[in-house]
C-alpha positions, 0 to 999 in steps of 0.5 A: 500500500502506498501513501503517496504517489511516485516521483519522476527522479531523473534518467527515467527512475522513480521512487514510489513510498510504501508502508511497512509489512504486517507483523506476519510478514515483516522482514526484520521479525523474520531476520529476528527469528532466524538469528535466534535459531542460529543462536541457539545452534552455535551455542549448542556447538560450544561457540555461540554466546547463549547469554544473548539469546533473550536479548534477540528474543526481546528485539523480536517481540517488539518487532511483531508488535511494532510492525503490526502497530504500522501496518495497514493490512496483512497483504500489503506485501503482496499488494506491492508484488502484484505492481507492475515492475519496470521501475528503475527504483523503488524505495520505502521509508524504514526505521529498523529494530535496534537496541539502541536508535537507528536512524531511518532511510528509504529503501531503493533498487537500482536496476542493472542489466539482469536484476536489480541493486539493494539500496538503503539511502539515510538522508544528510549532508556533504558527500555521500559515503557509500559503503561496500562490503566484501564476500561473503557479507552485505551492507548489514556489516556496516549498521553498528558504523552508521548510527554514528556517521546520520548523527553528525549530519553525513549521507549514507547510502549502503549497497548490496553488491548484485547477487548479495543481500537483499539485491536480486540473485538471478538465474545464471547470472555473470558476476564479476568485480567489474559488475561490482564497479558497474554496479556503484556507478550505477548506484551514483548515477540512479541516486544523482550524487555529485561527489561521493565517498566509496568506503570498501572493506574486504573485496569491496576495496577494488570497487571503492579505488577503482571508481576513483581512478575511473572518475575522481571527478566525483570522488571526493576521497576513499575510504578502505577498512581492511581491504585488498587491492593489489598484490602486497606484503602481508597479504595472506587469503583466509582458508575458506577464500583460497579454498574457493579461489582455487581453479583446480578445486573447482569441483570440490567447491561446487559440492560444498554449495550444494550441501548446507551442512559442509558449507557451514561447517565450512563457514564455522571453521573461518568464523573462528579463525577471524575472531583470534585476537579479538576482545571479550566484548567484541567476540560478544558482538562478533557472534551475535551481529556478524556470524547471522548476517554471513549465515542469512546470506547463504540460508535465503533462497535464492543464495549468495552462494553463487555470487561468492564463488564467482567472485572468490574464482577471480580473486587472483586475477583481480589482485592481477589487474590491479596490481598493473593499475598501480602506476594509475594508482600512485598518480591519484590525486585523490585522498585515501583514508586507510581503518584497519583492524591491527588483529586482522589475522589475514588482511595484516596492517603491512598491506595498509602500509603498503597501499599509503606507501604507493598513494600520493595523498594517503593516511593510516589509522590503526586501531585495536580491533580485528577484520571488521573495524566497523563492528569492533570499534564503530565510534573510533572509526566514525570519528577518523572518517569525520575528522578526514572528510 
């Protein structure tokens, strides 16, 4: 059900409002749900904290209950499927469940080739930071970050590469790092921003730097977490990645897809690995915020799964390519912002000191934290990245 009527938004895009889904049916109750299940089970596995289970519990009551407060009708979904679907975007207006405020944002789909781009655009001010995640994640990985980025006036906008997330999956789709480049220029121009920010943590950094050799025009500064680009000192692939970058394991690889429980425990065995070096409380909010998003990922139907072998398949090549950009790269005028996470068993700070080694204008900040500084030390990372831009 909408409540109001859509809007002519440029190159032929629109954006229509809509009402949030009947408690039933609400998508965050039902991410609530599941988090609870899979709680349960890694407890069960003696690697979960069990203690937090009522927490979620609670979050869950008062989503049914605020959902079916807003709602106008249990078909409202359905209504909005039933809608003819040659939009280039479409948007709503969502205030997600937390334990503490979240800040509200419109919902968009950016259409691309085969499919459609999941958007979360929070209103503000200056260039837009736009935040890209790596594999196996989505946007999700940066909602403890973003709370602290809407308070001082900044505009967000979070996207879910194609394939990932909320974004479409669709049937034999080709996915590809310059897919993942496409699809942030897509994002800029369907949302009209002038200058932006590209903020890439993991995979998402050849995305975030490549935009910036590709149009520093409109790119206002980069911002990397924890990511890769070209090849470096230090950098070493997390098991589950080497695993599925390796082309003579292909076969192998495609079997695990195909079973959830070898997958998982696949995912179980990396999960661990990353959390060494962690504080106490952030191994809390390691298991209960990060492990579901990665999980939901590969649980919804259709999967991410297909997505993250493609692109996990390319990775060498990738490093490759951008390796040969480093001449390109070191002649940028565009300032480069480096957050990283000194516990970061894999992405090791002497990448981010290699990557400021070959930028003209670069700056390092190293803070106590693992591969997802965003998650083990928001507020710090909020402040550098207002401080700098």
């Amino acid at each position: 059900m909408f409540n109001g009527p859509c809007e002519a938004q440029g190159s032929g895009a629109q954006r229509c409002l809509f009402l949030s889904h009947s408690g039933a049916d609400s998508e965050a109750a039902r991410t609530l749900k599941q988090r609870i299940a899979v709680l349960n089970t890694t407890a069960a596995a003696g690697y979960g904290p069990s203690h937090l289970r009522p927490s979620l519990e609670r979050r869950y009551e008062r989503t049914l209950s605020r959902s079916a407060t807003e709602s106008h009708g249990p078909n409202a979904d359905e209504a909005w499927k039933r809608r003819p679907s040659a939009l280039n975007l479409r948007s709503k207006s969502v205030a997600e469940p937390q334990d503490r405020p979240f800040p509200a944002f419109t919902e968009h789909r950016i259409q691309r080739d085969r499919g459609s781009v999941y958007v979360r655009n929070f209103a503000g001010s200056g260039p837009a930071f736009v935040m890209l995640h790596g594999f196996p994640d989505n946007s999700h990985i940066y909602d403890d970050l973003i709370p602290h980025l809407v308070s001082a006036g900044r505009r967000i906008v979070a996207v879910d590469f194609l394939g990932f997330g909320a974004s479409d999956k669709p049937a034999e789709a080709q996915y590809s790092f310059a897919q993942q480049l496409g699809d942030v220029e897509a994002v800029v121009e369907g949302l009209a921003l002038d200058k932006i920010i590209p903020v890439g943590h993991d995979a998402g950094g050849p995305a975030a730097v490549n935009f910036a050799l590709r149009h520093p025009e409109r790119t206002a500064a980069v911002t990397l977490m924890n990511a890769f680009y070209g090849d470096a000192p230090g950098l070493r692939v997390p098991e589950l990645i080497a695993l599925f970058s390796t082309k003579e394991l292909k076969a192998l690889n495609l079997h695990f897809l195909q079973s959830p429980q070898q997958l998982a425990w696949l995912l179980d065995f990396q999960r661990n690995q990353l959390q060494a070096g962690l504080t106490e409380t952030q191994k809390i909010r390691y298991f209960e915020f990060l492990g579901p998003i990665i999980d939901d990922n590969f649980r919804q139907q259709p999967s991410a799964a297909p997505a993250f072998a493609q692109m996990t398949y390319q990775l060498t090549e990738e490093v490759a390519a951008n390796t040969a950009r480093l001449v390109e790269f070191r002649r940028s005028d565009v300032p480069l912002v480096l957050i990283w996470g000194k516990a970061d068993p894999y992405l090791h700070l002497t990448v981010a000191e290699h990557m400021r080694s070959q930028a003209r204008h670069a700056s390092l900040h190293a803070l106590d934290a693992g591969h997802w500084p965003q998650i083990d030390a928001a507020a710090d990372v909020a402040r550098i990245m207002l401080e700098n831009h």
